[in-house]
PDB file of N, CA, C and O in Angstrom, chain B, residues numbered from 101:
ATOM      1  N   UNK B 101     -16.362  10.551  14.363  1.00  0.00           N
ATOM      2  CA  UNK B 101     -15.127   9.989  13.863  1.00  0.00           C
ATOM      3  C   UNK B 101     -14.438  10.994  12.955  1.00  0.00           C
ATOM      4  O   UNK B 101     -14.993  12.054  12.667  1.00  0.00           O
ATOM      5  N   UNK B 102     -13.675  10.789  12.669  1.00  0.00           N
ATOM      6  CA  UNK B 102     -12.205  11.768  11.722  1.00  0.00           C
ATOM      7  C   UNK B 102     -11.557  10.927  10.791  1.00  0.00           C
ATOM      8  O   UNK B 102     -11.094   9.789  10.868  1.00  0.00           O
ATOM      9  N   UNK B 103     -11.658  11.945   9.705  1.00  0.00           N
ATOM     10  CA  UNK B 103     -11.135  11.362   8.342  1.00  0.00           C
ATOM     11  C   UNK B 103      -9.101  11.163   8.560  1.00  0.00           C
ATOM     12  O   UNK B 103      -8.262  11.820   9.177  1.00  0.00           O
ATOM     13  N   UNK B 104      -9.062  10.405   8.027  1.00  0.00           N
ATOM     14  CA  UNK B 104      -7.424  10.523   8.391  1.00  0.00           C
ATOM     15  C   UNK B 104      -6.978   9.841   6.625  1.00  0.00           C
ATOM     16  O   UNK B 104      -7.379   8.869   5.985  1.00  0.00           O
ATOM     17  N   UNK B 105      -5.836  11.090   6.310  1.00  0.00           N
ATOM     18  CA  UNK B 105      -5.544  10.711   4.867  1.00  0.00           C
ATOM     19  C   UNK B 105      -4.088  10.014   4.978  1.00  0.00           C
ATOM     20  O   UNK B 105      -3.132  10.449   5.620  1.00  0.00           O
ATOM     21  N   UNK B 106      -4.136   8.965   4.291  1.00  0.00           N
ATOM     22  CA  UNK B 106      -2.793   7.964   4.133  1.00  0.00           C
ATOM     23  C   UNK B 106      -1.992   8.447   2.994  1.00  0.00           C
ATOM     24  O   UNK B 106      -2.585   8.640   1.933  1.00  0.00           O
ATOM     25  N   UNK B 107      -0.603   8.690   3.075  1.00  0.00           N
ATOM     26  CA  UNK B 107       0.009   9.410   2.348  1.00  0.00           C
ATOM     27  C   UNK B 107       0.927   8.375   1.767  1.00  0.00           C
ATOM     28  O   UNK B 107       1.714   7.893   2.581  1.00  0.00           O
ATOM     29  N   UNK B 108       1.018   7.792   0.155  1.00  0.00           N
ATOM     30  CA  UNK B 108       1.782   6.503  -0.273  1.00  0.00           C
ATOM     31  C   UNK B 108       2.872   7.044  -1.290  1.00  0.00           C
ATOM     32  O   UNK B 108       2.982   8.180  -1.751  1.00  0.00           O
ATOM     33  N   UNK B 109       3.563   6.042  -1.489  1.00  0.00           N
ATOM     34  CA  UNK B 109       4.792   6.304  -2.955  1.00  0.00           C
ATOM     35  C   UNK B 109       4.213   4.594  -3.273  1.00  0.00           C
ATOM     36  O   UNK B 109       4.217   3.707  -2.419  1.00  0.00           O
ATOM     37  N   UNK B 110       3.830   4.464  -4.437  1.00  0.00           N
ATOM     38  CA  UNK B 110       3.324   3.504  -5.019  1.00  0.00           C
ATOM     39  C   UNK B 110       4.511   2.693  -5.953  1.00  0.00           C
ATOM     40  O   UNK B 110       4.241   1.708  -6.641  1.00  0.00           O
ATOM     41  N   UNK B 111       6.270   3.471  -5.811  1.00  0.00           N
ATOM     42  CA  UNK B 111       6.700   3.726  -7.592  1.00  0.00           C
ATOM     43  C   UNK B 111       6.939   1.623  -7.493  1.00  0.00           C
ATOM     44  O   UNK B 111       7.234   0.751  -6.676  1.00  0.00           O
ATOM     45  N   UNK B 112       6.481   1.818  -9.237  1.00  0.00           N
ATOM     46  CA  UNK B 112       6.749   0.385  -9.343  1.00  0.00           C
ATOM     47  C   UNK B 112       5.695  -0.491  -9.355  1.00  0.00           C
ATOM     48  O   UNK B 112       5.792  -1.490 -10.067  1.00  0.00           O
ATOM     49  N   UNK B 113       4.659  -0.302  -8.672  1.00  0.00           N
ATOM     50  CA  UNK B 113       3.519  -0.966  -8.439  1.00  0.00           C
ATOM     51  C   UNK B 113       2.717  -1.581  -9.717  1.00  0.00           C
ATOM     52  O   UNK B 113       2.679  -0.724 -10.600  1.00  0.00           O
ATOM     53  N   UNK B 114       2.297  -2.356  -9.967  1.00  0.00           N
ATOM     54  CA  UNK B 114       1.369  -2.607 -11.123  1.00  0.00           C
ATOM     55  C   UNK B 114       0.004  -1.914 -11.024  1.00  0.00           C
ATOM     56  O   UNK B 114      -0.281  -1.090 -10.155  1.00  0.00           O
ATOM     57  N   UNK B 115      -0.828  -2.343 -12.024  1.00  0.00           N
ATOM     58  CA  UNK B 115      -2.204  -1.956 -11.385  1.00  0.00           C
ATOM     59  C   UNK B 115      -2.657  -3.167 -10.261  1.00  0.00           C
ATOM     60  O   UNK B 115      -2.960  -2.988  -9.081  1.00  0.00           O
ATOM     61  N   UNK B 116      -2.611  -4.287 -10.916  1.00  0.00           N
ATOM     62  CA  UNK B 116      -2.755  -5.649 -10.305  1.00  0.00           C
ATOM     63  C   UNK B 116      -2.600  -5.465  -8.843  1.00  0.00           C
ATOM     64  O   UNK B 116      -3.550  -5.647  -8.083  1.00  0.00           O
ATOM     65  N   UNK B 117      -1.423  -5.108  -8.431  1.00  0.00           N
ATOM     66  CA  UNK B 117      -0.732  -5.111  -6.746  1.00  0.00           C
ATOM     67  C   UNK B 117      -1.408  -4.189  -6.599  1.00  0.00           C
ATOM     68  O   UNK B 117      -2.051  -4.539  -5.609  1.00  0.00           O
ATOM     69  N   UNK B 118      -1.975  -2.626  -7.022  1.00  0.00           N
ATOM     70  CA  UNK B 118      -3.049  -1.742  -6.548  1.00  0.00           C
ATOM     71  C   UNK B 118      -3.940  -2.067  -6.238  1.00  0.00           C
ATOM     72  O   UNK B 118      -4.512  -1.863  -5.167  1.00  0.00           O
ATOM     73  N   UNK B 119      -4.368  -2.875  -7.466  1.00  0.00           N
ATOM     74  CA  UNK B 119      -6.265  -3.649  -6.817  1.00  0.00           C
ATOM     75  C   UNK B 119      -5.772  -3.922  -5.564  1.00  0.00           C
ATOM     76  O   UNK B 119      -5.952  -3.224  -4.567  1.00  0.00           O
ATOM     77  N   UNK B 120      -4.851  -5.434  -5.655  1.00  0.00           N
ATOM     78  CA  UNK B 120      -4.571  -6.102  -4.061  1.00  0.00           C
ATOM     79  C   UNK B 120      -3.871  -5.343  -3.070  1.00  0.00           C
ATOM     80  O   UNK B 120      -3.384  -6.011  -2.157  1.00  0.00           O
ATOM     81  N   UNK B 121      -3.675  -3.863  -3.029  1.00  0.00           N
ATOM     82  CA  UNK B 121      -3.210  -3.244  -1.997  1.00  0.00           C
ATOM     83  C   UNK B 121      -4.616  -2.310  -1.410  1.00  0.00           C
ATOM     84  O   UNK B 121      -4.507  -1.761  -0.313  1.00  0.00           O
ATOM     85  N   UNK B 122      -5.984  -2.164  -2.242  1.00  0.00           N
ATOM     86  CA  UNK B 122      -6.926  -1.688  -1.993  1.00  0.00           C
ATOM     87  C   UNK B 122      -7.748  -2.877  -1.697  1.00  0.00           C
ATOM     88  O   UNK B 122      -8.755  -2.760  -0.999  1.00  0.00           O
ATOM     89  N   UNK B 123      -7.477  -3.729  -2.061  1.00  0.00           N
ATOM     90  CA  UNK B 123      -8.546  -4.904  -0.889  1.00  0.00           C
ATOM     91  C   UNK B 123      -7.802  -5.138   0.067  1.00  0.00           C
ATOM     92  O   UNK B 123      -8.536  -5.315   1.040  1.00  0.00           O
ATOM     93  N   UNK B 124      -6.853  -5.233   0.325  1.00  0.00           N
ATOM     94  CA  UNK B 124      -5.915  -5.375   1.529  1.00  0.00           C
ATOM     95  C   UNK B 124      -6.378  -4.518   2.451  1.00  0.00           C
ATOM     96  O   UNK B 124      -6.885  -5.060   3.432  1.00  0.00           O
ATOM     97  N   UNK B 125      -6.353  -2.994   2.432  1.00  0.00           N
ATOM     98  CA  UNK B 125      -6.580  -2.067   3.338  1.00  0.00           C
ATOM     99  C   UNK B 125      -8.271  -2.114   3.613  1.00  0.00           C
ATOM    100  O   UNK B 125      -8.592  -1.779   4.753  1.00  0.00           O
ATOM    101  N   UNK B 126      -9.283  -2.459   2.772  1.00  0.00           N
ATOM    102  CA  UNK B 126     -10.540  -2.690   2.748  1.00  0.00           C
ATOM    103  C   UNK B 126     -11.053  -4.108   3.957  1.00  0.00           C
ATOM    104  O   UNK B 126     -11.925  -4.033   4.823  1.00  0.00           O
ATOM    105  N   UNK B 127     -10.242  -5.214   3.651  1.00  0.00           N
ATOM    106  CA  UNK B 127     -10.860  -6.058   4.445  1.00  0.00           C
ATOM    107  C   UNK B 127      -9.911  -6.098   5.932  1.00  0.00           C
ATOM    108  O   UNK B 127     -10.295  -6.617   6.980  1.00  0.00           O
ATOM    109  N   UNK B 128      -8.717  -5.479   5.736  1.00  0.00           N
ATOM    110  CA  UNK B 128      -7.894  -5.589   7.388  1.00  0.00           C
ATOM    111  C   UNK B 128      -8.932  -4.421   8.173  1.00  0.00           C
ATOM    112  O   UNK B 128      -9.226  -4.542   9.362  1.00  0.00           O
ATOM    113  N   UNK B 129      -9.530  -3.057   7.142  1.00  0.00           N
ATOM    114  CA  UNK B 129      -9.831  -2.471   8.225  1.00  0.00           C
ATOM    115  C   UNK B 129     -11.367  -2.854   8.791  1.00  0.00           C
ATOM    116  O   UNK B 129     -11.854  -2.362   9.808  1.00  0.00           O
ATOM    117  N   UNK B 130     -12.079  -3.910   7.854  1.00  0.00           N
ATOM    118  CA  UNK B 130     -13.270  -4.867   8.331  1.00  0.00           C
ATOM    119  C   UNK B 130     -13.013  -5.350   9.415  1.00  0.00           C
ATOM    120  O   UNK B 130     -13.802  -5.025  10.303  1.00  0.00           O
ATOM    121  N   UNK B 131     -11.920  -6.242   9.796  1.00  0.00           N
ATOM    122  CA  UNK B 131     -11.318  -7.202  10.625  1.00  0.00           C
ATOM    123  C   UNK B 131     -11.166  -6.242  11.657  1.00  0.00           C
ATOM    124  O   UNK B 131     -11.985  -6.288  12.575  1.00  0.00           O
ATOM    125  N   UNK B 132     -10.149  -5.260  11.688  1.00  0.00           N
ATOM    126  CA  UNK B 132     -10.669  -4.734  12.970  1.00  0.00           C
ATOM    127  C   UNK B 132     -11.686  -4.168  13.483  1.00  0.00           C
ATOM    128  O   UNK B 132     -11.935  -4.020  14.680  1.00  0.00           O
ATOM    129  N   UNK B 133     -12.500  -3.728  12.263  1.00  0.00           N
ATOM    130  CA  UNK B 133     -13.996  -3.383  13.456  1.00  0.00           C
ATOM    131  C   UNK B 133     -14.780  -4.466  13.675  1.00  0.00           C
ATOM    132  O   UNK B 133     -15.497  -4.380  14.672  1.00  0.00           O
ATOM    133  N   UNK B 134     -14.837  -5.224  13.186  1.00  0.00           N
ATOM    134  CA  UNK B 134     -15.037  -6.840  14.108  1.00  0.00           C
ATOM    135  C   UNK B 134     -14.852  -7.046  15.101  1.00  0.00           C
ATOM    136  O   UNK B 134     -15.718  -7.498  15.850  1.00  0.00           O
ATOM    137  N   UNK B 135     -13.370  -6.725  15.544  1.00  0.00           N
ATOM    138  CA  UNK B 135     -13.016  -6.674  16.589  1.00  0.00           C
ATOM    139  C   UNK B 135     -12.708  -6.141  17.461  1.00  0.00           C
ATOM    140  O   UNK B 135     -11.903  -6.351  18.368  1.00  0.00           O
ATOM    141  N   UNK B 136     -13.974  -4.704  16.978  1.00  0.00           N
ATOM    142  CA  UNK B 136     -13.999  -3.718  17.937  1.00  0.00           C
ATOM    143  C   UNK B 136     -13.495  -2.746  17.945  1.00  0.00           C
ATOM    144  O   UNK B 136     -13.666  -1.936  18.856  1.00  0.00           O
ATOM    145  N   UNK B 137     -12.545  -2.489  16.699  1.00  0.00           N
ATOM    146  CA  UNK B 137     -11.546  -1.176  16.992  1.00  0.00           C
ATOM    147  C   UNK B 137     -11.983  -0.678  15.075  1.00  0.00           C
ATOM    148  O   UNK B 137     -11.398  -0.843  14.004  1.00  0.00           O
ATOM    149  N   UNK B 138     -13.066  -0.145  15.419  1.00  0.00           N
ATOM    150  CA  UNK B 138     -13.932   0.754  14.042  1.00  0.00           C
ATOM    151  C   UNK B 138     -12.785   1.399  13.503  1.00  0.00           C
ATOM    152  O   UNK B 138     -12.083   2.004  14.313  1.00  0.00           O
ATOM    153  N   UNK B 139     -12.398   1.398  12.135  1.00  0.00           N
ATOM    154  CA  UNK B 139     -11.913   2.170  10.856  1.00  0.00           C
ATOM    155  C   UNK B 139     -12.495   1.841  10.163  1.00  0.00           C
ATOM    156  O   UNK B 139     -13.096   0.772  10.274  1.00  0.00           O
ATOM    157  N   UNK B 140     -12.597   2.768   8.927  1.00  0.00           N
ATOM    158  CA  UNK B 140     -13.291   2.231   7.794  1.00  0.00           C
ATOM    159  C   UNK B 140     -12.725   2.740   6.572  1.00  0.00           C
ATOM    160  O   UNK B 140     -12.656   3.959   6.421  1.00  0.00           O
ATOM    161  N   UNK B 141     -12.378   2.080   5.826  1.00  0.00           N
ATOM    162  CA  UNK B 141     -11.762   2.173   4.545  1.00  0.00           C
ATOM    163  C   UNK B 141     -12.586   3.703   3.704  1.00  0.00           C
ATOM    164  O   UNK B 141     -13.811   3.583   3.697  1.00  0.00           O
ATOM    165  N   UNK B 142     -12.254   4.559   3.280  1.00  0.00           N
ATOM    166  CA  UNK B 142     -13.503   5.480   2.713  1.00  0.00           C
ATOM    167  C   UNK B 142     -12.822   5.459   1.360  1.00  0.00           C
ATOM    168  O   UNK B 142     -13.903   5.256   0.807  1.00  0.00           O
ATOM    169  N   UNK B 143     -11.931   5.494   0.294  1.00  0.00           N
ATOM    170  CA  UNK B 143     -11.742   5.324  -0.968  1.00  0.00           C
ATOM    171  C   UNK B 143      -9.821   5.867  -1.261  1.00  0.00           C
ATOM    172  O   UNK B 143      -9.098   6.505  -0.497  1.00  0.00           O
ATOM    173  N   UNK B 144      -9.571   5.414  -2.358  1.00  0.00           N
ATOM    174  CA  UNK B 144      -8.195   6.229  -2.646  1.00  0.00           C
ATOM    175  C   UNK B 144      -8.389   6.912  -3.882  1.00  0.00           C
ATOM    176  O   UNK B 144      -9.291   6.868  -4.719  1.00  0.00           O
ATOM    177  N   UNK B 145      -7.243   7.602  -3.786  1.00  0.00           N
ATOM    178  CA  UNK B 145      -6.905   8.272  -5.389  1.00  0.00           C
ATOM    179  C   UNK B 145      -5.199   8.263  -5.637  1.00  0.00           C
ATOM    180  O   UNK B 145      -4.293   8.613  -4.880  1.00  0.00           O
ATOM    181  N   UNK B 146      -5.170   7.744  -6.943  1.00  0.00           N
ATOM    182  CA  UNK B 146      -3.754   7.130  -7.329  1.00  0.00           C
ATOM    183  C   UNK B 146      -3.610   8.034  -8.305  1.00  0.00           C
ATOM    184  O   UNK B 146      -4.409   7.946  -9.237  1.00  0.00           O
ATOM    185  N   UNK B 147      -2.630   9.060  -8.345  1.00  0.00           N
ATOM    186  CA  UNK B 147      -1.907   9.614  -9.162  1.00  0.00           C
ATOM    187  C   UNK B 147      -0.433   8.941 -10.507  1.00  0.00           C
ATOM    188  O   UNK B 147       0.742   9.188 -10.237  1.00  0.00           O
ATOM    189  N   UNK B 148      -0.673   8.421 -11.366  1.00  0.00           N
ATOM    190  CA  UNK B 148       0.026   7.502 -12.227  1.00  0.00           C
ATOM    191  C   UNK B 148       1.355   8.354 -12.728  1.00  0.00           C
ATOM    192  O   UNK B 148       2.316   7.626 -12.976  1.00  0.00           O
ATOM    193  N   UNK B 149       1.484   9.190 -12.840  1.00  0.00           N
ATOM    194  CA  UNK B 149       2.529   9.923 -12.473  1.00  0.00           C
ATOM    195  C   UNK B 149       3.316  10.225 -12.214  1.00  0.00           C
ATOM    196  O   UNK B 149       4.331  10.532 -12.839  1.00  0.00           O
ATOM    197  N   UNK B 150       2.870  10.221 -10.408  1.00  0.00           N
ATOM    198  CA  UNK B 150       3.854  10.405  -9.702  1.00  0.00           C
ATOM    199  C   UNK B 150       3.796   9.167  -8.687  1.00  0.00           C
ATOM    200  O   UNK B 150       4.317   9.302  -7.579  1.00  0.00           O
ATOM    201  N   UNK B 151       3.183   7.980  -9.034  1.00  0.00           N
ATOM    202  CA  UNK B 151       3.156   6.720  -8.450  1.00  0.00           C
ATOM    203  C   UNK B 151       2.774   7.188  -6.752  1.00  0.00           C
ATOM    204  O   UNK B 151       3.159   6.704  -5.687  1.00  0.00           O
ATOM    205  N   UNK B 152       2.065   8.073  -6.990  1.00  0.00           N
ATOM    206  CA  UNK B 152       1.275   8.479  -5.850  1.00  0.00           C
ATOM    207  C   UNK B 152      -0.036   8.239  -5.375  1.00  0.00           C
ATOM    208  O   UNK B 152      -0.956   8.249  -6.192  1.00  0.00           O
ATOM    209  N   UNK B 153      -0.372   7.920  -3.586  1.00  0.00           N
ATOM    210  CA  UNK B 153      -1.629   7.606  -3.605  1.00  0.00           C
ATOM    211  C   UNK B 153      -1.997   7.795  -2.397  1.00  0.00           C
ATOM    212  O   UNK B 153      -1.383   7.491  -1.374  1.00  0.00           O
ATOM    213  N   UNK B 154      -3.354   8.476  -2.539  1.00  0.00           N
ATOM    214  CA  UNK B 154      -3.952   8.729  -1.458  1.00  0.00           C
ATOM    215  C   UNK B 154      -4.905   8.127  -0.503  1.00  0.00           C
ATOM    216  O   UNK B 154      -6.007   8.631  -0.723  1.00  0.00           O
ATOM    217  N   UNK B 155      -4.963   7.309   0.415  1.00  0.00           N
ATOM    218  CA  UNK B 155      -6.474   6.810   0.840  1.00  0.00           C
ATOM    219  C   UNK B 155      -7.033   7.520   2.286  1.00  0.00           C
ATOM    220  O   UNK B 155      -6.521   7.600   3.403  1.00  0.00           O
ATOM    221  N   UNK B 156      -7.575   7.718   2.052  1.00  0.00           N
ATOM    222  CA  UNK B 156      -8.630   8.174   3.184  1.00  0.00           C
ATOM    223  C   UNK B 156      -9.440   6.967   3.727  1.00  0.00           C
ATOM    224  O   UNK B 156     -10.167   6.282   3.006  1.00  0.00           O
ATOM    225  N   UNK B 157      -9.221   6.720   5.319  1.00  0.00           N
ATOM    226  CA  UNK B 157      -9.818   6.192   6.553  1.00  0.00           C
ATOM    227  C   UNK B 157     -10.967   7.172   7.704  1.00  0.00           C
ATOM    228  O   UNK B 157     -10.780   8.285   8.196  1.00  0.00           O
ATOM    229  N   UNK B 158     -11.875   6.449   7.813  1.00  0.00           N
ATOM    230  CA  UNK B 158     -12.747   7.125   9.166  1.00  0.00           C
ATOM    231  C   UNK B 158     -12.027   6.312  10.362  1.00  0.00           C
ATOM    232  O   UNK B 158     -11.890   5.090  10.311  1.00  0.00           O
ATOM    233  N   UNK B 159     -11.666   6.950  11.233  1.00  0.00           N
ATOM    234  CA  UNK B 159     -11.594   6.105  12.951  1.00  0.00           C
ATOM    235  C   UNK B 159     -11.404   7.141  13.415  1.00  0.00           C
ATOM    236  O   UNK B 159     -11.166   8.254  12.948  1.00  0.00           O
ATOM    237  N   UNK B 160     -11.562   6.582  14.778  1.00  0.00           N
ATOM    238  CA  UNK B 160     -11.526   7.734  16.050  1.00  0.00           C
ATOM    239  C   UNK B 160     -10.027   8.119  16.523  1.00  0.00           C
ATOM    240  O   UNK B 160      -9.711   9.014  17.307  1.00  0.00           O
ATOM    241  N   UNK B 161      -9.069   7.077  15.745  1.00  0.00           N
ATOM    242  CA  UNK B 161      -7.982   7.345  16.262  1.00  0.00           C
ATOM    243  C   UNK B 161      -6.701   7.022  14.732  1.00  0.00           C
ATOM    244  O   UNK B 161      -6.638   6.084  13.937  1.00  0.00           O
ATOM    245  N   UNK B 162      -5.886   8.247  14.876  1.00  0.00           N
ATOM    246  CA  UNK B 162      -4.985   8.070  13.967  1.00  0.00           C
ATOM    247  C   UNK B 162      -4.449   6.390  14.243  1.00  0.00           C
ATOM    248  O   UNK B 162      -4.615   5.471  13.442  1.00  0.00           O
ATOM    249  N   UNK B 163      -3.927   6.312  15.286  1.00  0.00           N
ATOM    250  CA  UNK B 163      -3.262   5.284  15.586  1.00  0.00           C
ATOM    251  C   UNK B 163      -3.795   3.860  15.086  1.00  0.00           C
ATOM    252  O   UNK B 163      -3.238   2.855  14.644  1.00  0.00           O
ATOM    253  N   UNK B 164      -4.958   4.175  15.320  1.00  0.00           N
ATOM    254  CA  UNK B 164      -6.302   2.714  14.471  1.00  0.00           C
ATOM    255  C   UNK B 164      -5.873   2.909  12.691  1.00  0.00           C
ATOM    256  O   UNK B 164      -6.202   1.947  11.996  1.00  0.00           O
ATOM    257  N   UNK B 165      -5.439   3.638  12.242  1.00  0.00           N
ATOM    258  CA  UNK B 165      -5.360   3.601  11.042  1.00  0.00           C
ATOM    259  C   UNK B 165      -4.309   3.404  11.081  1.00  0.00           C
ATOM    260  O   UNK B 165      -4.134   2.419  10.364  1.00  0.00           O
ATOM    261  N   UNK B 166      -2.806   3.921  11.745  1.00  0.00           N
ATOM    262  CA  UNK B 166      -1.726   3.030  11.112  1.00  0.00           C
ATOM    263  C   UNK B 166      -1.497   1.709  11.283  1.00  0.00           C
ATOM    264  O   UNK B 166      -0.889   0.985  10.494  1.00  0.00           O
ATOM    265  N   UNK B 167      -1.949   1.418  12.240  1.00  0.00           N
ATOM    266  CA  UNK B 167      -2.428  -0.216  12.735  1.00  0.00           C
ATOM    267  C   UNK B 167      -2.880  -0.978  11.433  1.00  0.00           C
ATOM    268  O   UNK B 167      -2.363  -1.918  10.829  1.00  0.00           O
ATOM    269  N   UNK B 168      -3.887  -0.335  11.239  1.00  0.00           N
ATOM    270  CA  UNK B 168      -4.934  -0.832   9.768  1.00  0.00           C
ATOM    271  C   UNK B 168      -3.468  -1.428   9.162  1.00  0.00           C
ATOM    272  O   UNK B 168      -2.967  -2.501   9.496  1.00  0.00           O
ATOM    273  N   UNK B 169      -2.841  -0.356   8.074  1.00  0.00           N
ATOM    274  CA  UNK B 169      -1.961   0.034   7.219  1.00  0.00           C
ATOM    275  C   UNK B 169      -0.906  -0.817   7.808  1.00  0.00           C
ATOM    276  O   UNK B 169      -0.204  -1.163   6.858  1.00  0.00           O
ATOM    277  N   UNK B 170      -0.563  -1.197   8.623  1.00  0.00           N
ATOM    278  CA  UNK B 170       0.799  -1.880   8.958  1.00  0.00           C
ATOM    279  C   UNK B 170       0.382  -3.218   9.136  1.00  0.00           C
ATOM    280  O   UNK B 170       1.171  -4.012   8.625  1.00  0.00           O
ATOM    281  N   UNK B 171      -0.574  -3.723   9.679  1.00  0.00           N
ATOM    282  CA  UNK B 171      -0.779  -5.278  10.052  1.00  0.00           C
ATOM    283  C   UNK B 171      -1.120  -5.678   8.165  1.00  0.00           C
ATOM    284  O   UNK B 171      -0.787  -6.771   7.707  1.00  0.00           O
ATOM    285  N   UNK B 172      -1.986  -4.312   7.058  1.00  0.00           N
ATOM    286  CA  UNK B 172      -2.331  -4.865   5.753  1.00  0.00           C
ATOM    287  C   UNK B 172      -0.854  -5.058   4.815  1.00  0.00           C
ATOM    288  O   UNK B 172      -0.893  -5.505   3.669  1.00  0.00           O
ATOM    289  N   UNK B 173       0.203  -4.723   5.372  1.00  0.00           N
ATOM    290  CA  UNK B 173       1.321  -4.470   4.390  1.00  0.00           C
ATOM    291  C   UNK B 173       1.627  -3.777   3.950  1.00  0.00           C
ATOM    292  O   UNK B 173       2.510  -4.022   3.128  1.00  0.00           O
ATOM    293  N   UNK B 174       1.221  -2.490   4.094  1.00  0.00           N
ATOM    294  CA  UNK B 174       1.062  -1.411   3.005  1.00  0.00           C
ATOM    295  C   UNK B 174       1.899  -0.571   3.231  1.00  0.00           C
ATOM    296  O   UNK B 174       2.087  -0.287   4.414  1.00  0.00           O
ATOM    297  N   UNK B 175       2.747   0.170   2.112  1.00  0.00           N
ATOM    298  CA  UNK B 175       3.437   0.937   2.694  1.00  0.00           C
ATOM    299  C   UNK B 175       2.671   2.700   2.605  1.00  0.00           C
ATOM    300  O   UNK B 175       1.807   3.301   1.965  1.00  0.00           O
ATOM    301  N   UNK B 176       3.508   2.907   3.531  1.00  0.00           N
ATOM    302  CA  UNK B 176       3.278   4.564   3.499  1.00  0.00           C
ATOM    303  C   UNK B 176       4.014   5.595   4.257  1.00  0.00           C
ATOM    304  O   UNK B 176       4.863   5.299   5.098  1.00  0.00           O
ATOM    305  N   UNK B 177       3.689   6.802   3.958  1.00  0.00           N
ATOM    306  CA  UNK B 177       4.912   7.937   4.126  1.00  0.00           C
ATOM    307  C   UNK B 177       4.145   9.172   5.291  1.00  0.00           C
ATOM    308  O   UNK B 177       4.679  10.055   5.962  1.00  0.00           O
ATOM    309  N   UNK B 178       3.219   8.908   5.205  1.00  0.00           N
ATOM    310  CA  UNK B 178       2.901  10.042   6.585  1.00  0.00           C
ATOM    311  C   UNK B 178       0.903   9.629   6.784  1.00  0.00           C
ATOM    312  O   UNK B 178       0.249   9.255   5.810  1.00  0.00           O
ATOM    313  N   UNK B 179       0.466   9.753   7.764  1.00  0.00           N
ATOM    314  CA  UNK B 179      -0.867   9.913   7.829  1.00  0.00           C
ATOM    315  C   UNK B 179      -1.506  11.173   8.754  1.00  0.00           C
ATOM    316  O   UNK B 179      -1.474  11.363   9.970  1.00  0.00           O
ATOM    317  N   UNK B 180      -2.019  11.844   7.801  1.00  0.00           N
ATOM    318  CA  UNK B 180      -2.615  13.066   8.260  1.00  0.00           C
ATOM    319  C   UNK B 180      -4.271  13.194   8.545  1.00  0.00           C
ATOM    320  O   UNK B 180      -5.078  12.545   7.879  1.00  0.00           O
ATOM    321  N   UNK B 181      -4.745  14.288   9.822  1.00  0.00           N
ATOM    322  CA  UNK B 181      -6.145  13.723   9.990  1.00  0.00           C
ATOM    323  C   UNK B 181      -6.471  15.042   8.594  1.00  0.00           C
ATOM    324  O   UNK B 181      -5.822  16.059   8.349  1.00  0.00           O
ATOM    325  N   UNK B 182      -7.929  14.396   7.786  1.00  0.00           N
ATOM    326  CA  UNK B 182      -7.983  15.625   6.624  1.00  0.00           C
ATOM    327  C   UNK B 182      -9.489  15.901   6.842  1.00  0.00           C
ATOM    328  O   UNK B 182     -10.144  15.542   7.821  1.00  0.00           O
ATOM    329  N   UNK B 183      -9.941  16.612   5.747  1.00  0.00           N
ATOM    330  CA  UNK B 183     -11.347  16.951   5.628  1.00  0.00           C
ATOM    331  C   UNK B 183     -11.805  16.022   4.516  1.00  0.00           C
ATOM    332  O   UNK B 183     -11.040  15.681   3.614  1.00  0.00           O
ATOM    333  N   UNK B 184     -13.018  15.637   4.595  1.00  0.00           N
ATOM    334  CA  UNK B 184     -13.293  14.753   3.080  1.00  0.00           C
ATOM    335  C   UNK B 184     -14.884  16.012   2.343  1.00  0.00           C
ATOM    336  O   UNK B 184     -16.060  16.128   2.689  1.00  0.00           O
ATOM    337  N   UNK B 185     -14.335  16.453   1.641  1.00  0.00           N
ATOM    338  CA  UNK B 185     -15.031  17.287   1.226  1.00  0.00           C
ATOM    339  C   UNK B 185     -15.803  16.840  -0.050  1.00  0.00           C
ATOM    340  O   UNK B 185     -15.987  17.664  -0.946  1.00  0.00           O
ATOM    341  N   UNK B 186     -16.327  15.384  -0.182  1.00  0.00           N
ATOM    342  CA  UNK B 186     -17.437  15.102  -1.172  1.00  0.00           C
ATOM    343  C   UNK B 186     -18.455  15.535  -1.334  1.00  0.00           C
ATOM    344  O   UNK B 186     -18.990  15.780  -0.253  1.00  0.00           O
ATOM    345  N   UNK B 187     -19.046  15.775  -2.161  1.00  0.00           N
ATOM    346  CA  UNK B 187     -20.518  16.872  -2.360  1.00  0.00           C
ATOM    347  C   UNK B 187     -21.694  16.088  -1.889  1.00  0.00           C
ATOM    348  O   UNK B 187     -22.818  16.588  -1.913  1.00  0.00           O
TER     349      UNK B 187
END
């Protein structure tokens, strides 16, 4: 599978609507591998800032992740496949 990074503009957001925009993307992308079409949520990073935010997805297919991201509500600005370089 392939990491694919979700590219967001958050501006405005509370923290509150963050939590519920990170369980949002957490349990829609459960629901679809339930139902067969594997993504998996792997973590974000929110820049406060610049009301910026990053999440990173595993699936086999970009397209399974904007799926994810569009049936959860979420908005976003580009999704790129990336490297997840955790130690």
């Amino acid at each position: 599978m392939a990491v694919y990074m979700v590219e967001r503009d958050l501006t405005g957001l509370t923290m509150d609507q963050l939590a519920g925009a990170q369980k949002a993307a957490i349990e829609t992308s459960q629901r679809f591998t339930a139902e067969g079409k594997p993504v998996r949520y792997i973590r974000s990073t929110f820049v406060p800032g610049d009301s910026r935010c990053m999440c990173l997805f595993e699936s086999d297919s970009q397209g399974l992740v904007k799926d994810v991201n569009e049936t959860a509500g979420l908005p976003f600005n580009g999704i790129v496949e990336a490297l997840d370089l955790t130690p």
